[in-house]
C-alpha distance (Angstrom), angle and dihedral (degrees) to the residues before:
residue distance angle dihedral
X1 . . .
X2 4.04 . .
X3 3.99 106.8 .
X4 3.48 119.5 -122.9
X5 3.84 122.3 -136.9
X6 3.37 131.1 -157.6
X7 3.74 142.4 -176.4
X8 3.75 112.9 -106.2
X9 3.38 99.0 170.3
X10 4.00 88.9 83.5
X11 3.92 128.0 99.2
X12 3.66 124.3 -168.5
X13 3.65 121.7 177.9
X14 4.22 123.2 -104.0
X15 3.29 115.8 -50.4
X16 3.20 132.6 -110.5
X17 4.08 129.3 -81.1
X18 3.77 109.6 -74.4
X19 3.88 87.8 10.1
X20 3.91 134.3 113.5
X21 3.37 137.9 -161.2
X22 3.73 123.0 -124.8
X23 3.99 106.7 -128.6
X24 4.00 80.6 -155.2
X25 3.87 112.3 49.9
X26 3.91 94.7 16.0
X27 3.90 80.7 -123.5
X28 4.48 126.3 151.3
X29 3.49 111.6 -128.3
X30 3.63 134.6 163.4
X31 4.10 112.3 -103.6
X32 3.49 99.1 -114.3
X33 4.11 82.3 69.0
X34 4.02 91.3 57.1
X35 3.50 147.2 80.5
X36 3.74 117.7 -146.0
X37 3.69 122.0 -145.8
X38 3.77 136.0 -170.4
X39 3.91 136.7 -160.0
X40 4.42 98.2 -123.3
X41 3.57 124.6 -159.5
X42 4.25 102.6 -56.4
X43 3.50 89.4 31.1
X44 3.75 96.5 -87.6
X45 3.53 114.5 160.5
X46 3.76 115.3 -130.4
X47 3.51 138.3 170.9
X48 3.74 124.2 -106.2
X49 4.00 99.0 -143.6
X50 3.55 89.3 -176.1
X51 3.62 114.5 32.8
X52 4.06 96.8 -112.3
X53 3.87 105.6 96.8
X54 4.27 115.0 122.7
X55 3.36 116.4 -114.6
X56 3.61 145.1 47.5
X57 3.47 109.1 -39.9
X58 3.97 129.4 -154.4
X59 4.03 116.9 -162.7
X60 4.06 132.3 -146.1
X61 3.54 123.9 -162.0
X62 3.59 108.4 -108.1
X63 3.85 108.0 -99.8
X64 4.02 125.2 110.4
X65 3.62 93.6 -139.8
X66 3.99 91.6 62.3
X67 3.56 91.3 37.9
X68 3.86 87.9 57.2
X69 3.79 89.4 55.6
X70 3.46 95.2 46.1
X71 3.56 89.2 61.3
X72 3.62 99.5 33.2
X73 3.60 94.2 49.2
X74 3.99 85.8 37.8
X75 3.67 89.6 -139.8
X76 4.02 79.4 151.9
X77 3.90 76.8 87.6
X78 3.58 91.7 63.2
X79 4.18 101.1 37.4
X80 4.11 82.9 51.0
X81 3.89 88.6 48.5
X82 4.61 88.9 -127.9
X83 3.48 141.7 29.1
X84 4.14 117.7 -41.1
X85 3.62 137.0 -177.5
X86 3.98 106.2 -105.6
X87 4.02 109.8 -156.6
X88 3.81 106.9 -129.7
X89 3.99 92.7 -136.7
X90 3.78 94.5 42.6
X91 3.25 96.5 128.8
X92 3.53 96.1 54.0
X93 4.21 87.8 40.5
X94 3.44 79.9 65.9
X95 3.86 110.8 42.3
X96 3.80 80.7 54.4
X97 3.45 104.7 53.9
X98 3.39 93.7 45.2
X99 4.03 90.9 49.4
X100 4.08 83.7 51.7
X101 3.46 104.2 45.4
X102 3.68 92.8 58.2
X103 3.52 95.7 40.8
X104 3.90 84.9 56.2
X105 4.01 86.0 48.2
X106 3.54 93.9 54.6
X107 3.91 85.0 54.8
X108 2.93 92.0 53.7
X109 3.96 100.5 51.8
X110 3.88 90.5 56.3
X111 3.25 92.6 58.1
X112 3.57 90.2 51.0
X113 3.68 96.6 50.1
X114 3.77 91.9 -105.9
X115 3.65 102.0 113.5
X116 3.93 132.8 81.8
X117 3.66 125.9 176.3
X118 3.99 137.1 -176.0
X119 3.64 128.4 66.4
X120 4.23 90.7 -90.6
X121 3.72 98.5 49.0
X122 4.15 88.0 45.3
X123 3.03 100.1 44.0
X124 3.63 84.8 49.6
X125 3.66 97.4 53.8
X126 3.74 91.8 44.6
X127 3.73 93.4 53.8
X128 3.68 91.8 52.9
X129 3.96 100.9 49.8
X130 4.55 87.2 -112.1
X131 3.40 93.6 119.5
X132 3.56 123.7 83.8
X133 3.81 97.1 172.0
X134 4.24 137.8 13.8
X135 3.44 136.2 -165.7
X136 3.69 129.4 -149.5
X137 3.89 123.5 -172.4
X138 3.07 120.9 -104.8
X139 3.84 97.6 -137.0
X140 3.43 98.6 46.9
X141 4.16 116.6 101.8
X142 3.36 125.1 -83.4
X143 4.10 88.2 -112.6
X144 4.09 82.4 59.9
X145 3.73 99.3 51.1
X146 3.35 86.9 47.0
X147 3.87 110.6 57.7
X148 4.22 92.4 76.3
X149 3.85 97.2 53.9
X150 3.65 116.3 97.1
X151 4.16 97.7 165.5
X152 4.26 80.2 -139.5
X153 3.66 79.0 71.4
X154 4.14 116.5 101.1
X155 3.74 79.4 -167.5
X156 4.48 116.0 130.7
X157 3.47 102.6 -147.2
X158 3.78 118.4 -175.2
X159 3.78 132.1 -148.9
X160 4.39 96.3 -154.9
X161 3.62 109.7 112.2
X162 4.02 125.1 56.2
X163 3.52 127.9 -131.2
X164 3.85 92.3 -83.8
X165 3.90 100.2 48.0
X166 3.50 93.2 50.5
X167 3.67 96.4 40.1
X168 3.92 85.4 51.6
X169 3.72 94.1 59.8
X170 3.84 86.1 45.5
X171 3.43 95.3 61.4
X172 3.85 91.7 -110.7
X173 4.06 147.0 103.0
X174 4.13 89.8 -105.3
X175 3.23 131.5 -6.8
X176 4.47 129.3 -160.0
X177 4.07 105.6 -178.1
X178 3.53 125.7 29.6
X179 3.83 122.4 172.0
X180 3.40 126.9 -172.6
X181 4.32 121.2 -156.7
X182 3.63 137.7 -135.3
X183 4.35 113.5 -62.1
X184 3.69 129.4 94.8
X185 4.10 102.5 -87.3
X186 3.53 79.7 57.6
X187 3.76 95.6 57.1
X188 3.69 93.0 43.2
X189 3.83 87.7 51.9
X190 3.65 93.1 48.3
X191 3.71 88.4 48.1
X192 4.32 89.3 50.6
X193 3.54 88.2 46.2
X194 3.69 90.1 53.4
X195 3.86 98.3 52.8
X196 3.86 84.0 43.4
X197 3.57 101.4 59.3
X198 3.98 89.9 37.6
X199 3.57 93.1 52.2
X200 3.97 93.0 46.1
X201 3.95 101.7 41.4
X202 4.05 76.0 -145.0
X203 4.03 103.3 88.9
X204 4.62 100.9 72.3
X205 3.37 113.8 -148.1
X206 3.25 110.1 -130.9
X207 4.11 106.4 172.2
């Protein structure tokens, strides 16, 4: 993997209302493009999957390759201003926590009522503006994935669960579209799903 290099040397002013700044590239981005991390008790660095951790916090643009040099390059040192304990596997800590806690979200939307899944009641929601976010398995065919997208659609739809996590959630053996309508566990698992498929380079965005 090519390593990327960035200037560190420049300083920019706080950012923006619902923006961070990477501690990496020096770059503005909007939160729902970021990982937060915190220095825990022994200086440990740990990630903060969703955004509720005490303490100072110091946020990465979610991509594995700058994550790696982050803690490669241990410029963790510098974002918690001394020395910190850098978890070998962090990168995978993170990649999983992030694939839980929107599993868990999903959950939680089908218990709420939020949640539709098969191609009818999808396409269904789709067609009528309800849904605010799909889901597409990631092992299903190309002619599968494809039979929600309509590029008129300002719809993300992400490719990071197989057949048999999202058919799991739905209550069923397998499972190939999953949609998820307006409400706030729905935004949060958008916003999960986001940092998921960012972080993996696996999840398309379709919308």
């Amino acid at each position: 993997m090519q390593t990327k290099r960035f200037n560190h040397k420049k300083r920019r002013g706080p950012a923006p209302e619902g923006m961070k700044t990477c501690f990496v590239t020096k770059e503005t981005r909007p939160r729902a493009e970021m990982l937060r991390f915190v220095s825990a008790p022994g200086r440990v660095i740990c990630f903060d999957v969703a955004n509720k951790l005490p303490g100072h916090g110091f946020w990465l643009t979610a991509d594995r390759g700058i994550l790696e040099q982050a803690i490669t390059k241990r410029l963790f040192y510098k974002a918690a201003k001394g020395t910190v304990v850098i978890p070998p596997d962090l990168a995978e800590q993170v990649e999983q926590a992030l694939r839980q806690r929107c599993l868990n979200l999903l959950g939680l939307c089908r218990k709420a009522g939020l949640l539709v899944f098969g191609y009818e009641a999808v396409k269904k929601a789709v067609g009528q503006g309800m849904a605010v976010v799909a889901f597409e398995a990631a092992d299903a065919s190309e002619r599968e994935q494809s039979k929600i997208y309509r590029p008129e659609d300002a719809l993300p739809i992400y490719t990071v669960f197989k057949r048999e996590e999202l058919g799991q959630i739905a209550g069923l053996g397998e499972a190939v579209h999953v949609a998820l309508t307006g409400g706030r566990l729905s935004e949060e698992a958008a916003a999960a799903a986001k940092k998921l498929s960012l972080m993996t380079g696996s999840g398309e965005m379709k919308g």
